[in-house]
C-alpha positions in Angstrom: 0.0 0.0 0.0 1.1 3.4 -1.0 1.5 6.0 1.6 1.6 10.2 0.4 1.9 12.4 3.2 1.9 16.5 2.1 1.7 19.3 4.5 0.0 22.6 4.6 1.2 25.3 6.8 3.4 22.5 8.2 6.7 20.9 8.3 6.2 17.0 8.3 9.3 16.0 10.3 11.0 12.6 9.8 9.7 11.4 13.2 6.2 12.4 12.3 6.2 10.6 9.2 7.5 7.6 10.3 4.8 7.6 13.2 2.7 8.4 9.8 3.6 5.4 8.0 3.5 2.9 11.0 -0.5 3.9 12.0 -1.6 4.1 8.6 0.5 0.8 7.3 -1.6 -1.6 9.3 -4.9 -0.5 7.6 -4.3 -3.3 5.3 -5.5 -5.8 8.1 -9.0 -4.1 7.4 -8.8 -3.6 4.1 -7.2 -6.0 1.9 -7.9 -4.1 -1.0 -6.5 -0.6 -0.2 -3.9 0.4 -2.6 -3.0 4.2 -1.6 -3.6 6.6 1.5 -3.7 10.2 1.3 -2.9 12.5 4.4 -3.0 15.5 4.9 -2.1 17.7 7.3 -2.8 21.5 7.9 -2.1 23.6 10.8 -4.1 26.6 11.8 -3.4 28.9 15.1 -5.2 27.0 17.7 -6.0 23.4 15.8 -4.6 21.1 14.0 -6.7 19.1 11.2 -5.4 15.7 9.5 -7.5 14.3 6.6 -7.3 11.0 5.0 -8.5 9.9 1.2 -8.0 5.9 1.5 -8.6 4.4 -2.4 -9.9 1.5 -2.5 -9.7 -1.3 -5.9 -13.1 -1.6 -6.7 -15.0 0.3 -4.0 -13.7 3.8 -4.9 -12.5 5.6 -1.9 -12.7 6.5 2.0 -12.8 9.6 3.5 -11.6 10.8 7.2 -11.0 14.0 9.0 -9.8 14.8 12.7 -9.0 17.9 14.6 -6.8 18.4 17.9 -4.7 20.4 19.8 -1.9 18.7 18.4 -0.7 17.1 15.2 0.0 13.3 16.6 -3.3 13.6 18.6 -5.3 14.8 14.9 -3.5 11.8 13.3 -4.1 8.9 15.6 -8.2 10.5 16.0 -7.6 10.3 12.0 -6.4 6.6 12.4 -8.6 5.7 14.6 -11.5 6.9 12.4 -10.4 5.9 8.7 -10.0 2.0 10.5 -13.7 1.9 12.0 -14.5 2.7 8.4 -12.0 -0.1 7.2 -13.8 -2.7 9.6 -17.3 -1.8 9.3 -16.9 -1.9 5.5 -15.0 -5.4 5.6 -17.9 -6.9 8.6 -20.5 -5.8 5.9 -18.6 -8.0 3.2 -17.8 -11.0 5.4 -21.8 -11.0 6.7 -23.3 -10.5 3.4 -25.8 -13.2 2.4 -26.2 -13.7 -1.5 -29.9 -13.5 -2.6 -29.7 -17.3 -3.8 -28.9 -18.6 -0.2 -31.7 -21.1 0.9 -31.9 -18.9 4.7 -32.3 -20.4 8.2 -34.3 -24.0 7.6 -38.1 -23.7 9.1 -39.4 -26.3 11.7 -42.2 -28.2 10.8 -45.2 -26.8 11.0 -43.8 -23.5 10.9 -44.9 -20.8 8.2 -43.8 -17.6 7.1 -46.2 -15.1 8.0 
């Protein structure tokens, strides 16, 4: 999976990028599919905001944004968010039931109304 960090308003130190690369490098547990992660991060005077464009072969694409205080706090809420997404979408695929599936069997005598 392919990782692009960018900045606005902000210097992305080595450290910070690293710590980047290491949260956002074990999506793939969640999503098997992801091929590239997007983040960006933007400082203002009292916040910082870290946003997240995960892509996605043959879904299209997730989107997450955090706020904090401070960058590493924005970016783990960002993590944190962007891999509910990841889990809720894979849960959805694993517990999907295909419309010719014959269903839970009936007792006898039961009916369906």
């Amino acid at each position: 999976m392919q990782i692009i960090i960018s900045g606005r308003n902000v210097d992305v130190a080595d450290g910070l990028r690293a710590h980047i690369e290491d949260r956002f490098g074990r999506l793939s547990r969640f999503e098997s599919r992801a091929s590239r992660v997007e983040v960006t991060l933007v400082e203002e005077k009292n916040r910082s905001i870290a946003e997240a464009v995960m892509s996605v072969d043959g879904a299209g694409t997730m989107f997450a944004k955090a706020e904090a205080p401070e960058v590493r706090t924005a970016v783990d809420r960002l993590y944190d968010k962007l891999s509910r997404r990841a889990k809720k979408g894979r849960d959805i695929r694993r517990n999907h039931k295909s419309p010719d599936s014959p269903g839970i069997p009936m007792a006898e005598g039961e009916s369906d109304e």
